[in-house]
N, CA, C and O atoms as a printed pandas DataFrame, in Angstrom:
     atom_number atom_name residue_name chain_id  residue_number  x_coord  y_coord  z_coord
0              1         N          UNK        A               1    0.840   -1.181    0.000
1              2        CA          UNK        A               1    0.000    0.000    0.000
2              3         C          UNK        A               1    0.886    1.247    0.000
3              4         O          UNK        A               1    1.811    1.127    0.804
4              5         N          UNK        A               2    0.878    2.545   -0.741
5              6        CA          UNK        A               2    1.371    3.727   -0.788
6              7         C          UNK        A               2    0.869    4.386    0.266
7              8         O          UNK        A               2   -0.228    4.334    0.822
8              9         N          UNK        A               3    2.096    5.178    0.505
9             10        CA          UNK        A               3    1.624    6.104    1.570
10            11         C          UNK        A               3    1.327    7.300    1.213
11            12         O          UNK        A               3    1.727    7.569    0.080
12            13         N          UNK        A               4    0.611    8.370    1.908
13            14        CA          UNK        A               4    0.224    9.307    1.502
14            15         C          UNK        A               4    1.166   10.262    1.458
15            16         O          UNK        A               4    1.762   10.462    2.516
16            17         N          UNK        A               5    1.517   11.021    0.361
17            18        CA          UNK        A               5    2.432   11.805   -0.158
18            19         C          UNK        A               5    2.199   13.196    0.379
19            20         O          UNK        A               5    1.051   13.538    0.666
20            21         N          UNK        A               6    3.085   13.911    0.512
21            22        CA          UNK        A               6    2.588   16.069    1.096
22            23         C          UNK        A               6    1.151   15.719   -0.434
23            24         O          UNK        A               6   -0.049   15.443   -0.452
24            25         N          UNK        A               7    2.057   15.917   -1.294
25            26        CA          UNK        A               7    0.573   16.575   -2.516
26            27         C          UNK        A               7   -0.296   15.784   -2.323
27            28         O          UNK        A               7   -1.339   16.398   -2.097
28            29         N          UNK        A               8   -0.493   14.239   -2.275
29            30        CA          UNK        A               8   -2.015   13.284   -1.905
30            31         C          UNK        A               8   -2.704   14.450   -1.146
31            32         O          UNK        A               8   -3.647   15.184   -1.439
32            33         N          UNK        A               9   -1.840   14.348    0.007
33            34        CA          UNK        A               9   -2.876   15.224    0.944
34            35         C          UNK        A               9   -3.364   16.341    0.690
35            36         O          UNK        A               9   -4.571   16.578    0.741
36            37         N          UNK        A              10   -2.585   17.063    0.421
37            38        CA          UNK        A              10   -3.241   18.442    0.202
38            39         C          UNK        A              10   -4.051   18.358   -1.392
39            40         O          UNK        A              10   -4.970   19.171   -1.487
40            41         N          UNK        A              11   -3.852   17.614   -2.447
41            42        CA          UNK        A              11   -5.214   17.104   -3.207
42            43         C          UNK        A              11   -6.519   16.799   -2.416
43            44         O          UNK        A              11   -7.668   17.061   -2.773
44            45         N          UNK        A              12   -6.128   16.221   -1.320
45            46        CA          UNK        A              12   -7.264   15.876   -0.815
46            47         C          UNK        A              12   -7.961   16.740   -0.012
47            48         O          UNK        A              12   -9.184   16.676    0.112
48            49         N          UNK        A              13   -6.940   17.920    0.803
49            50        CA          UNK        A              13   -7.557   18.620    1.822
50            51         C          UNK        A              13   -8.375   19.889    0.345
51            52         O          UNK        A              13   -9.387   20.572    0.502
52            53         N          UNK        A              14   -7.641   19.829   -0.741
53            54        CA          UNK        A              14   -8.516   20.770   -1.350
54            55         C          UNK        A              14   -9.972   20.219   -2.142
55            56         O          UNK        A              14  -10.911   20.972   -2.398
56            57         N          UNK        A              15   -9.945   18.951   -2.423
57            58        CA          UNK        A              15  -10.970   18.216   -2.740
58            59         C          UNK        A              15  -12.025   18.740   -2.024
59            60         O          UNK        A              15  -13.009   19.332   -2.468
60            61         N          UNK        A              16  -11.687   18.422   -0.641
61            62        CA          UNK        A              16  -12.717   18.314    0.510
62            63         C          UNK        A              16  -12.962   20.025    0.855
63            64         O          UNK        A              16  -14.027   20.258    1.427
64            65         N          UNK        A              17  -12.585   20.536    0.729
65            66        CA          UNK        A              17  -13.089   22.181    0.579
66            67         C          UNK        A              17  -14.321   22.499   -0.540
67            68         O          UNK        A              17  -15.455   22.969   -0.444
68            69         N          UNK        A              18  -13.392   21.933   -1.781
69            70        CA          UNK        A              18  -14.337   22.172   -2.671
70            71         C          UNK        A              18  -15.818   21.889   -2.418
71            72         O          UNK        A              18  -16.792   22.638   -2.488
72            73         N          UNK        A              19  -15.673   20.170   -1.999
73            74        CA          UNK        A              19  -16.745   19.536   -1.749
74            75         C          UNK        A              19  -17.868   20.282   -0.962
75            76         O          UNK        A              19  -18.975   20.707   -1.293
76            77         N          UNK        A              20  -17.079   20.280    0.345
77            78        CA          UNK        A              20  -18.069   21.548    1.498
78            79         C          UNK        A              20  -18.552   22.505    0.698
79            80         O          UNK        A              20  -19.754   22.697    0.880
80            81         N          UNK        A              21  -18.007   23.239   -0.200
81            82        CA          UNK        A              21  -18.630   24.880   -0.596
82            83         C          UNK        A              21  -19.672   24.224   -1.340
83            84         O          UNK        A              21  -20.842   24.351   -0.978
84            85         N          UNK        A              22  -19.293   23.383   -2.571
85            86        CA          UNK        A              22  -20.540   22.723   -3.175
86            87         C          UNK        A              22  -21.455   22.405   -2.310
87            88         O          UNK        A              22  -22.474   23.080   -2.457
88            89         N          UNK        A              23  -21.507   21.490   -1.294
89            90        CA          UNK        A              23  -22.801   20.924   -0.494
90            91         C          UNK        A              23  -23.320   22.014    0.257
91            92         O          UNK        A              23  -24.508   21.948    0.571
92            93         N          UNK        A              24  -22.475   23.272    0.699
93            94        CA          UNK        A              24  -23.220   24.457    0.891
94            95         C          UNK        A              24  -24.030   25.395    0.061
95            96         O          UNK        A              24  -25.161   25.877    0.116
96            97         N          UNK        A              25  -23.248   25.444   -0.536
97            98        CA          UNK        A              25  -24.198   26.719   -1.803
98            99         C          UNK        A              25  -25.161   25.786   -2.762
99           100         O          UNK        A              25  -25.752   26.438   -3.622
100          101         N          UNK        A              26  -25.498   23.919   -2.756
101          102        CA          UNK        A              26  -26.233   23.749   -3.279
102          103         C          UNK        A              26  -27.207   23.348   -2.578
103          104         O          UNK        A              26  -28.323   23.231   -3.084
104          105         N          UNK        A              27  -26.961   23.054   -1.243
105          106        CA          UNK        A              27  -28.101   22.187   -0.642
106          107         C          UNK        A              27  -28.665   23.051    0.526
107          108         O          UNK        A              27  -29.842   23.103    0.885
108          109         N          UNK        A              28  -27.521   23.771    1.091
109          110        CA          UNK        A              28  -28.061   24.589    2.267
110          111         C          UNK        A              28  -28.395   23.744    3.611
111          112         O          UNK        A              28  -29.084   24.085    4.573
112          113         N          UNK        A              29  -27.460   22.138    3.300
113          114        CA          UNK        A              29  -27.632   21.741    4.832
114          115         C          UNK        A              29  -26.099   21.765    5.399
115          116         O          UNK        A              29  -25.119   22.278    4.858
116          117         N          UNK        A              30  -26.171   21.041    6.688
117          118        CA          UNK        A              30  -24.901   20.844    7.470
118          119         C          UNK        A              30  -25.094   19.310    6.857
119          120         O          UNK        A              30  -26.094   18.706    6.467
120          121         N          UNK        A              31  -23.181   18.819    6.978
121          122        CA          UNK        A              31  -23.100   17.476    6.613
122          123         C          UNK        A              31  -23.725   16.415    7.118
123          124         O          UNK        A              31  -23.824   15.357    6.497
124          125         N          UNK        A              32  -24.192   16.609    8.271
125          126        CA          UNK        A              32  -25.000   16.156    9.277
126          127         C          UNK        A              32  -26.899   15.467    8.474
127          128         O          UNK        A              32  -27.587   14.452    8.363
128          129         N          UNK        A              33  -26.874   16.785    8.177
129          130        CA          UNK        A              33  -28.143   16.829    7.498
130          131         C          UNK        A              33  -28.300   15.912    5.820
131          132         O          UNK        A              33  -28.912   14.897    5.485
132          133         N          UNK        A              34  -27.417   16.879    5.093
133          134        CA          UNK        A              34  -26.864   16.051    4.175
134          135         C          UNK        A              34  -27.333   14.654    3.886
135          136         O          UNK        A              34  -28.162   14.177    3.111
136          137         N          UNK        A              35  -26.099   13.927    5.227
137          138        CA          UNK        A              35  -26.048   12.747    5.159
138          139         C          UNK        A              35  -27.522   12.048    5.500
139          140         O          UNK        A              35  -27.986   11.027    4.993
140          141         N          UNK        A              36  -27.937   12.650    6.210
141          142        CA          UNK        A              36  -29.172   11.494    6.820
142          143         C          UNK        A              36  -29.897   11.572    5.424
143          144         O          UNK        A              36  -30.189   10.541    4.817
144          145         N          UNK        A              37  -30.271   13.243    4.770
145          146        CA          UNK        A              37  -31.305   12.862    3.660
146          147         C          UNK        A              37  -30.973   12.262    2.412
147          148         O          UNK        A              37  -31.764   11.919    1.534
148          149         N          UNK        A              38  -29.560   12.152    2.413
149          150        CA          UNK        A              38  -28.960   11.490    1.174
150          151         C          UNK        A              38  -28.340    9.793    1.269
151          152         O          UNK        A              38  -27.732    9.195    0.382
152          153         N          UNK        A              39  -28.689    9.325    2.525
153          154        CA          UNK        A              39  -28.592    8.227    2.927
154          155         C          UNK        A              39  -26.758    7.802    2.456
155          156         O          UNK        A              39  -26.563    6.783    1.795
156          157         N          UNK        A              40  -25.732    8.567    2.823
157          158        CA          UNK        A              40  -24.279    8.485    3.164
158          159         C          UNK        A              40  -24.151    8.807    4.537
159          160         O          UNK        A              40  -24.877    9.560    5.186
160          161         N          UNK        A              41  -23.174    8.176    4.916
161          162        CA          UNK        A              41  -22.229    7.212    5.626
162          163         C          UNK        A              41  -21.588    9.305    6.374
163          164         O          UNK        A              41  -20.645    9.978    5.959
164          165         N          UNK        A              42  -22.508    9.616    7.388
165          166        CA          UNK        A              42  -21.692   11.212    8.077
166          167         C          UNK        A              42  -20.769   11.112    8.486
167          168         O          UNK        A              42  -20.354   12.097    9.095
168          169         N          UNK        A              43  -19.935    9.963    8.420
169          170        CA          UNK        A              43  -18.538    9.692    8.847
170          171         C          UNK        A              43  -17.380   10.080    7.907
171          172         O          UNK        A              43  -16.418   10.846    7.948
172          173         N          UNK        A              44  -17.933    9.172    7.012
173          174        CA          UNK        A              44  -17.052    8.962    5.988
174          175         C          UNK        A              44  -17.093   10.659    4.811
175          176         O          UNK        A              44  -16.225   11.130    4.076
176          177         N          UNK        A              45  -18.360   11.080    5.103
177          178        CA          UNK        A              45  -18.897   12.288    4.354
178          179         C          UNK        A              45  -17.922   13.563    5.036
179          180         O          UNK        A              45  -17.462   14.489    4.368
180          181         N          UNK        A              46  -17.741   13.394    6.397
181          182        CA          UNK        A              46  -16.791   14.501    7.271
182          183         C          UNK        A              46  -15.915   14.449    6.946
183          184         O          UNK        A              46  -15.397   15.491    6.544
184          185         N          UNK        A              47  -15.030   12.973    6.895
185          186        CA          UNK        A              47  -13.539   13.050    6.286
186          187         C          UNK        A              47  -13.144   13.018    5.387
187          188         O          UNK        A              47  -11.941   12.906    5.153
188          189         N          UNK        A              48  -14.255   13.129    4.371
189          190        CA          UNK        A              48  -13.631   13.326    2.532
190          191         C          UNK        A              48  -13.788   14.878    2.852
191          192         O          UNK        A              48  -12.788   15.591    2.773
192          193         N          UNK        A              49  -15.047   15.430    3.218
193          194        CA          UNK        A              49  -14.644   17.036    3.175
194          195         C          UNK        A              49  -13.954   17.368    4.194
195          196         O          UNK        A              49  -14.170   18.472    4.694
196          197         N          UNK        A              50  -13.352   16.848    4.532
197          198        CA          UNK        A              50  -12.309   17.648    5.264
198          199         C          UNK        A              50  -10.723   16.840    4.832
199          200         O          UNK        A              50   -9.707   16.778    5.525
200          201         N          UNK        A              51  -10.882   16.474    3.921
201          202        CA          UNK        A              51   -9.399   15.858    3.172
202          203         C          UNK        A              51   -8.897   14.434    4.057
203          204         O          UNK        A              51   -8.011   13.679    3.658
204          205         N          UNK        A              52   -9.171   14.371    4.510
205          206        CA          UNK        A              52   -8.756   13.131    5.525
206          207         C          UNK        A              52   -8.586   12.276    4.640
207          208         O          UNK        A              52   -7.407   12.337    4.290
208          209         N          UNK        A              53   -9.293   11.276    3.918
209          210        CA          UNK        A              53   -9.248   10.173    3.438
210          211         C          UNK        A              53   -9.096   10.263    1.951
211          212         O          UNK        A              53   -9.343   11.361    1.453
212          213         N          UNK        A              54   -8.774    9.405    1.258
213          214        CA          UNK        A              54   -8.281    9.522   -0.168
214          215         C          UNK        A              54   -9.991    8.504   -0.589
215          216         O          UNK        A              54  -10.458    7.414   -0.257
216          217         N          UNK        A              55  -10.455    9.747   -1.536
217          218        CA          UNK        A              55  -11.685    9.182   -1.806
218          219         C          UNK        A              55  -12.126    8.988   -3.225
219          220         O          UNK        A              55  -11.740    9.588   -4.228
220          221         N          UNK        A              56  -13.352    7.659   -3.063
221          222        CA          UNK        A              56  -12.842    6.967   -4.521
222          223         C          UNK        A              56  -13.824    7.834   -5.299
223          224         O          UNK        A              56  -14.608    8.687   -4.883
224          225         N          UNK        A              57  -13.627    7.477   -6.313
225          226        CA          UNK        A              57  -14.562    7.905   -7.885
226          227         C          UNK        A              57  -16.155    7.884   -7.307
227          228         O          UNK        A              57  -16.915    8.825   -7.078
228          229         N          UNK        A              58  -16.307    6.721   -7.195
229          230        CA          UNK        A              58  -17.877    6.448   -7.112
230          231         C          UNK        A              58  -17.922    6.640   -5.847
231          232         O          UNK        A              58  -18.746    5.814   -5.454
232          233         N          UNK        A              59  -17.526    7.250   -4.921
233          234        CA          UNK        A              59  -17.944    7.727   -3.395
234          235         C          UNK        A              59  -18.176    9.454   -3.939
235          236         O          UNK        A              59  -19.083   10.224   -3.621
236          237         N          UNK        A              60  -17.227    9.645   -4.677
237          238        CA          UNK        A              60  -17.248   11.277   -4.779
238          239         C          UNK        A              60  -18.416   11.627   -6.039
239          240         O          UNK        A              60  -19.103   12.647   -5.979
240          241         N          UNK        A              61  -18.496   10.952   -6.813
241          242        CA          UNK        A              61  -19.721   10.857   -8.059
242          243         C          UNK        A              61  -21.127   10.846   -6.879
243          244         O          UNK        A              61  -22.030   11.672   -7.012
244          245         N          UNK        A              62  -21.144    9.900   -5.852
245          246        CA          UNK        A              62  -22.379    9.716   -5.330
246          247         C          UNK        A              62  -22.938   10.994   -4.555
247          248         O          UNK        A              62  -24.105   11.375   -4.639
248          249         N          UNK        A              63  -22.099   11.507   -3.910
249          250        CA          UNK        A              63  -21.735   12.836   -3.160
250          251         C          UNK        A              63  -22.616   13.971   -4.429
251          252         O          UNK        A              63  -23.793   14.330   -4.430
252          253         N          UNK        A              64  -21.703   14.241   -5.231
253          254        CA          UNK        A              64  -22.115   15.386   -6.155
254          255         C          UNK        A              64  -23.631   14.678   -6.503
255          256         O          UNK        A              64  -24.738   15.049   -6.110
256          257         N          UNK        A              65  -23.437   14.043   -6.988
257          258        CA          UNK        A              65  -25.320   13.519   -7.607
258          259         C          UNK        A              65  -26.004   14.220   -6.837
259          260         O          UNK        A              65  -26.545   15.260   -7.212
260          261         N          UNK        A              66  -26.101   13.662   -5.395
261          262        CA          UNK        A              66  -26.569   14.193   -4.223
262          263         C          UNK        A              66  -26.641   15.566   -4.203
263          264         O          UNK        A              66  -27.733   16.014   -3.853
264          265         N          UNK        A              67  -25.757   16.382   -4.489
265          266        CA          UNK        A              67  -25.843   17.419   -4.518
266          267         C          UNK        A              67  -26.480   18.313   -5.517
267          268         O          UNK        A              67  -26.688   19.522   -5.421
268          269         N          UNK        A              68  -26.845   17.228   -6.826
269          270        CA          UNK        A              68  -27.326   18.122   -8.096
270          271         C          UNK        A              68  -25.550   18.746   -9.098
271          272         O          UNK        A              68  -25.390   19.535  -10.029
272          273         N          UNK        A              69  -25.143   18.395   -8.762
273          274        CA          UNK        A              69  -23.716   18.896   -8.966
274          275         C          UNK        A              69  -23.003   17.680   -9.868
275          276         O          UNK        A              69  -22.670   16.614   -9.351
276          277         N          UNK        A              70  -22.833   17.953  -11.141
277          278        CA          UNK        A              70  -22.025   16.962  -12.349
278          279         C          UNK        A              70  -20.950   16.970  -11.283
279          280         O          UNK        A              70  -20.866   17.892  -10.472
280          281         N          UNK        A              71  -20.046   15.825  -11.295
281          282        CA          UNK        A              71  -18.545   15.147  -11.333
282          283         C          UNK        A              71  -17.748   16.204  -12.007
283          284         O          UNK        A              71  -16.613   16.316  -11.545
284          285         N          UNK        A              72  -17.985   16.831  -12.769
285          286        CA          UNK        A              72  -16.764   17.240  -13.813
286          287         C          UNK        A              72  -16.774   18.623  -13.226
287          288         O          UNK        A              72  -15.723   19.262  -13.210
288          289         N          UNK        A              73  -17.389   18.904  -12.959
289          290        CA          UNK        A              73  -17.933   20.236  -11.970
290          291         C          UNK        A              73  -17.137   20.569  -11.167
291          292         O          UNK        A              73  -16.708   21.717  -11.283
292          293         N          UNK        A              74  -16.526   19.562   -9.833
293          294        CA          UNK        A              74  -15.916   19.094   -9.005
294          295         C          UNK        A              74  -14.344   19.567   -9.644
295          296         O          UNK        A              74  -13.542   20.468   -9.401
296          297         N          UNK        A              75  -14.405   18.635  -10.407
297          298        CA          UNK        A              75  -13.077   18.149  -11.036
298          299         C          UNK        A              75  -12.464   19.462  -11.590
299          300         O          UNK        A              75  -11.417   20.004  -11.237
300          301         N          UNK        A              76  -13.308   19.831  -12.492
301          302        CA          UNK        A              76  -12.692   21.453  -12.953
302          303         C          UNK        A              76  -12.276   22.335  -11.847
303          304         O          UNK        A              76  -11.279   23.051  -11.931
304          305         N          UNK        A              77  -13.060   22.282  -10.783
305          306        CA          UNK        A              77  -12.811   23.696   -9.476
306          307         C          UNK        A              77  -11.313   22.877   -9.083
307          308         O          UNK        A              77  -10.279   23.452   -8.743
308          309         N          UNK        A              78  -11.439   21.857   -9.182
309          310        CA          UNK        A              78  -10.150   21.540   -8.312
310          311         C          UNK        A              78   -9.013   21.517   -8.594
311          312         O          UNK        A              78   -8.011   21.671   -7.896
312          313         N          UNK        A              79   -9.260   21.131  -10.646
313          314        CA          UNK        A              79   -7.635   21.532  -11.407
314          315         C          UNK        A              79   -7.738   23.204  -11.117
315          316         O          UNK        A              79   -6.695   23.768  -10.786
316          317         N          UNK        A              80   -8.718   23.828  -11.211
317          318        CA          UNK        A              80   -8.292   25.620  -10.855
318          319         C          UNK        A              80   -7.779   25.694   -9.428
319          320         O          UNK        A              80   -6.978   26.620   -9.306
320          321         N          UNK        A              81   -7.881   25.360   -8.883
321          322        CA          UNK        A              81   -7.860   25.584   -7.605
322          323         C          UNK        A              81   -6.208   24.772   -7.348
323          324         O          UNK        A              81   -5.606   25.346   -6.441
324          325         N          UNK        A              82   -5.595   23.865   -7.818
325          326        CA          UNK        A              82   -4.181   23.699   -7.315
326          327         C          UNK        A              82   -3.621   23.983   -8.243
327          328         O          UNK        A              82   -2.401   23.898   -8.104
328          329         N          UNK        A              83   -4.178   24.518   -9.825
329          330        CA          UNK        A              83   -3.038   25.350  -10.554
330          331         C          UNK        A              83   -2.594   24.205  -11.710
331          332         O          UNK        A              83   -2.375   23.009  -11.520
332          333         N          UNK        A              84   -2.534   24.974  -12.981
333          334        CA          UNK        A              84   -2.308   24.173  -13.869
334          335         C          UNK        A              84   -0.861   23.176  -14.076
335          336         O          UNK        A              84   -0.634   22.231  -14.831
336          337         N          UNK        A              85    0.079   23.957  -12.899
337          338        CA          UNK        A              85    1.312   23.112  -13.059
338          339         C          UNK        A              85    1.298   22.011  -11.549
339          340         O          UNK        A              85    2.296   21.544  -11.002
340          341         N          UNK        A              86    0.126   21.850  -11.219
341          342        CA          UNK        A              86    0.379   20.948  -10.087
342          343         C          UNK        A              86    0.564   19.520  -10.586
343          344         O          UNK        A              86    0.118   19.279  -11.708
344          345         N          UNK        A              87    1.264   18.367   -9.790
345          346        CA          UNK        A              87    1.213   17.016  -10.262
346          347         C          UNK        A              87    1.634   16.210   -9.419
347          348         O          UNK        A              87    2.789   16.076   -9.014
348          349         N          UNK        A              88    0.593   15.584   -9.095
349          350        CA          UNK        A              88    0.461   14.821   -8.077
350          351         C          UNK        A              88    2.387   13.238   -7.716
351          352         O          UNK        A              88    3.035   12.889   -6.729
352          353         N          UNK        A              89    2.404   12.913   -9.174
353          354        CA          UNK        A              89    3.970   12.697   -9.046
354          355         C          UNK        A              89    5.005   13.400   -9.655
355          356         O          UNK        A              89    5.076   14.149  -10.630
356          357         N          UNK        A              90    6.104   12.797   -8.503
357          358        CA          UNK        A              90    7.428   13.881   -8.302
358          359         C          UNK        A              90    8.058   14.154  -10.124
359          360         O          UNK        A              90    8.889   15.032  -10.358
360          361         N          UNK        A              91    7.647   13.505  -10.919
361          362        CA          UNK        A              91    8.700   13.328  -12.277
362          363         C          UNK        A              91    7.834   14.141  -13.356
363          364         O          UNK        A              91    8.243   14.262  -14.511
């Protein structure tokens, strides 16, 4: 198993920002809330937005659905957001 790299993480702690502002400005609940009406896991929902955990495709697809919010949506804020020369490996 790989370990988590400085950039993993901070991919992830910015993932999970993104995520929060999305589930705020689209839904208008707390993750709390969120989760119960979207039937995810408020555990697992806290520590993807908050970068903690390295989270998969179809956990983060299920998330946005939930939210009314395309995948690619996501994906675009987040290549803007660490910058077109970021890369996740060293080479």
């Amino acid at each position: 198993m790989e370990q988590k790299t400085e950039k993993s993480r901070y991919l992830n702690k910015k993932l999970g920002a993104i995520l929060k502002t999305f589930r705020r400005e689209n839904t208008n609940c707390t993750a709390a809330q969120f989760a119960d009406d979207y039937n995810l896991d408020k555990g697992n929902l806290c520590r993807m937005e908050n970068g903690i955990i390295d989270s998969r495709i179809s956990n983060i697809w299920r998330v946005t659905e939930a939210m009314g919010v395309k995948l690619s949506d996501v994906i675009i804020a987040l290549e803007k957001e660490l910058g077109k020369d970021f890369k996740i490996n060293n080479r």
